[in-house]
C-alpha positions in Angstrom: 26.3 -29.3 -132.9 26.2 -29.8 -129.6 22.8 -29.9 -127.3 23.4 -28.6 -123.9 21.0 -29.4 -121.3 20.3 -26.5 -119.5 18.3 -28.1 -116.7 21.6 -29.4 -114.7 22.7 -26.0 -113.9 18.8 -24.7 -113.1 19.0 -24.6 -109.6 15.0 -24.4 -109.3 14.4 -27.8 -111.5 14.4 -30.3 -109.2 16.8 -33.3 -108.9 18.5 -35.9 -106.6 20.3 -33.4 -104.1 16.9 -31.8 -103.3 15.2 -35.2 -102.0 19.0 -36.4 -100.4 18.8 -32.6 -98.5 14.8 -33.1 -97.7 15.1 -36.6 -96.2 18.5 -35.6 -94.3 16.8 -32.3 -92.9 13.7 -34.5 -92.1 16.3 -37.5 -90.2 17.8 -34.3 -88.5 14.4 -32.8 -87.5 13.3 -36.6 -85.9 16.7 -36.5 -84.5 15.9 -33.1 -82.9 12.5 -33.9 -81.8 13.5 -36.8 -80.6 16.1 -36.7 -78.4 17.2 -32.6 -78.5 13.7 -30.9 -77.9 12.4 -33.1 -74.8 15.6 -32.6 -72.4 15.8 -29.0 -73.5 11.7 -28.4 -73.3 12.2 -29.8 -69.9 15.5 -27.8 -68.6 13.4 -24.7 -70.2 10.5 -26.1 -67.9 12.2 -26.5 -65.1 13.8 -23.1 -65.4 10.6 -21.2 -66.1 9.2 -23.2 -62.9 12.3 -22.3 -61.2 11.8 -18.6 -62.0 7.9 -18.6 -61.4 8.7 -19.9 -57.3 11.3 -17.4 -57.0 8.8 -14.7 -58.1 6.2 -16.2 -55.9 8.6 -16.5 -53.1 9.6 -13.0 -53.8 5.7 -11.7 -53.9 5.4 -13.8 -50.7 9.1 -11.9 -48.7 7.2 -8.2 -50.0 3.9 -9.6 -48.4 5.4 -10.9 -44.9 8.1 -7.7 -45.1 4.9 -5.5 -45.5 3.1 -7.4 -42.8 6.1 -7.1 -40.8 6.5 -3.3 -41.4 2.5 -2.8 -40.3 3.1 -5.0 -37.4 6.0 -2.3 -36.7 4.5 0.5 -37.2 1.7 -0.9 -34.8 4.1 -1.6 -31.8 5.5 1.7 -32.4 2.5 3.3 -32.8 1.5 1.3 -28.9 4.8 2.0 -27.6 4.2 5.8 -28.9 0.9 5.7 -27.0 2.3 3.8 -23.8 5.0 6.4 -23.5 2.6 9.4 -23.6 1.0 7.3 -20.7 3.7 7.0 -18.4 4.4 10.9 -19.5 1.0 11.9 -18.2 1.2 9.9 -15.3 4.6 10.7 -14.4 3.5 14.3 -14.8 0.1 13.5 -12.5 2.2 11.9 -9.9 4.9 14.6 -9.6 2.0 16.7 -9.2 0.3 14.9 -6.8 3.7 14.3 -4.3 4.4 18.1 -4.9 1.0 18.6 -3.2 1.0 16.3 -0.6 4.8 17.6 0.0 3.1 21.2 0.3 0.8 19.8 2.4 2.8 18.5 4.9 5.0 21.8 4.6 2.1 23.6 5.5 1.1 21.2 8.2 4.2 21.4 9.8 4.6 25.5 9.4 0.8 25.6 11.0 2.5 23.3 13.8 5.4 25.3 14.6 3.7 28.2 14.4 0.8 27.1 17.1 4.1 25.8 19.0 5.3 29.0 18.8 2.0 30.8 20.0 1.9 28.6 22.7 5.5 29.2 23.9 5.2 32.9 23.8 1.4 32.8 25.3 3.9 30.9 28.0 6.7 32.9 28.4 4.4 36.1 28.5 2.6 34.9 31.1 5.6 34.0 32.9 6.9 37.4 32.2 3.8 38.8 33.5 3.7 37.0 37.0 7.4 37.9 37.3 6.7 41.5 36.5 4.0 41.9 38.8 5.7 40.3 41.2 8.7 42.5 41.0 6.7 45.5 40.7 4.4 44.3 43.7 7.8 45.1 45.7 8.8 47.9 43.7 5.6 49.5 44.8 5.4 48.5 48.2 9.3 50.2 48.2 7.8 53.2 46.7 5.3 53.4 48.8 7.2 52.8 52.2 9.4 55.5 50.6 6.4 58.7 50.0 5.2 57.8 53.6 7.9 57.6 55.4 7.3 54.5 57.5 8.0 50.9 56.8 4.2 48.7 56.7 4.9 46.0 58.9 1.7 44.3 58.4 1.6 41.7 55.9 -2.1 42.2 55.3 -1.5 46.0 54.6 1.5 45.3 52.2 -1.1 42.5 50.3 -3.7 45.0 50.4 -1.7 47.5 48.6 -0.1 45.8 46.2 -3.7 44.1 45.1 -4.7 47.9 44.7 -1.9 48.8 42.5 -2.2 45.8 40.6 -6.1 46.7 39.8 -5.2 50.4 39.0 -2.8 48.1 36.4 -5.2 46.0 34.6 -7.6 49.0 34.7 -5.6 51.1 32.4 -6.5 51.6 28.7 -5.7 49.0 26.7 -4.1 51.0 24.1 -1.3 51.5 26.6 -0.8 47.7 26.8 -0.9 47.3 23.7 1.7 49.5 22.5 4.4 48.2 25.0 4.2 44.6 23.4 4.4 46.5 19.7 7.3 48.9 21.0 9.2 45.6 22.4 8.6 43.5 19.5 9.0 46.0 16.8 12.9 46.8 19.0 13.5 43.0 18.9 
């Protein structure tokens, strides 16, 4: 009879393989932690401190863009204002040249028209010592005509024609009136 030992093919009794595979898994884990975990704990480092500046340089971009935006919004908001400004007084000095311009317009009509007054005052006065000189020899015509004999005194003819001319500027002046209104409405 044979005796077979069943404890070389029990994989859970232990035997040589299991302290060769501990102290080769514990060279390998010195190994690691010796020269693999330091450089890669420090490129992991210097990656995660890598990252954490680009998120604070991010954070810090969004704060200065966001300042940069308010600062905008304020120059726009002063250029909005400035604008409405130089609207208004745009608007206040159009206004204010459109006045004095009417002014002056109104100056000059009230100029023209006194020069005007005064021309006419002229030339009616004018017309009215030609007129009465014409008619002072108109009448002294007529009158040499009714009585028949020419007056050869000077005195008498100036006498005369005074007479008529007062009989003139004693008429109505309704009658005056109308033959200024009747002349101006014809011209």
């Amino acid at each position: 009879m044979t005796t077979t030992v069943l404890a070389a093919d029990n994989f859970l009794v232990p035997n040589g393989t299991i302290i060769a595979e501990l102290v080769a898994f514990l060279i390998i884990l010195f190994v690691l932690g010796r020269f693999v975990w330091p450089p890669l704990s420090r490129s992991l480092e210097q990656r995660q401190n890598m990252v954490q500046k680009q998120v604070e340089d991010a954070e810090g971009a969004a704060r200065r863009f966001k300042q940069a935006e308010e600062r905008y919004e304020e120059a726009l908001a002063e250029a909005r204002t400035e604008a409405a400004k130089i609207r208004d007084q745009a608007r206040a000095d159009g206004e204010r040249i459109r006045d004095e311009l009417r002014e002056q317009a109104n100056a000059e009509v009230e100029r023209i028209r006194q020069r005007g007054e005064e021309q006419l005052s002229t030339q009616r006065e004018q017309v009215v010592r030609q007129l009465r000189g014409e008619l002072g020899a108109l009448s002294v015509q007529l009158a040499e005509q009714l009585v028949g004999h020419e007056l050869s005194d000077d005195e008498n003819k100036r006498t005369t024609v005074d007479a008529f001319l007062q009989q003139l500027d004693q008429m109505p002046a309704a009658a005056t009136d109308k033959t200024p209104a009747q002349s101006g409405g014809a011209g």
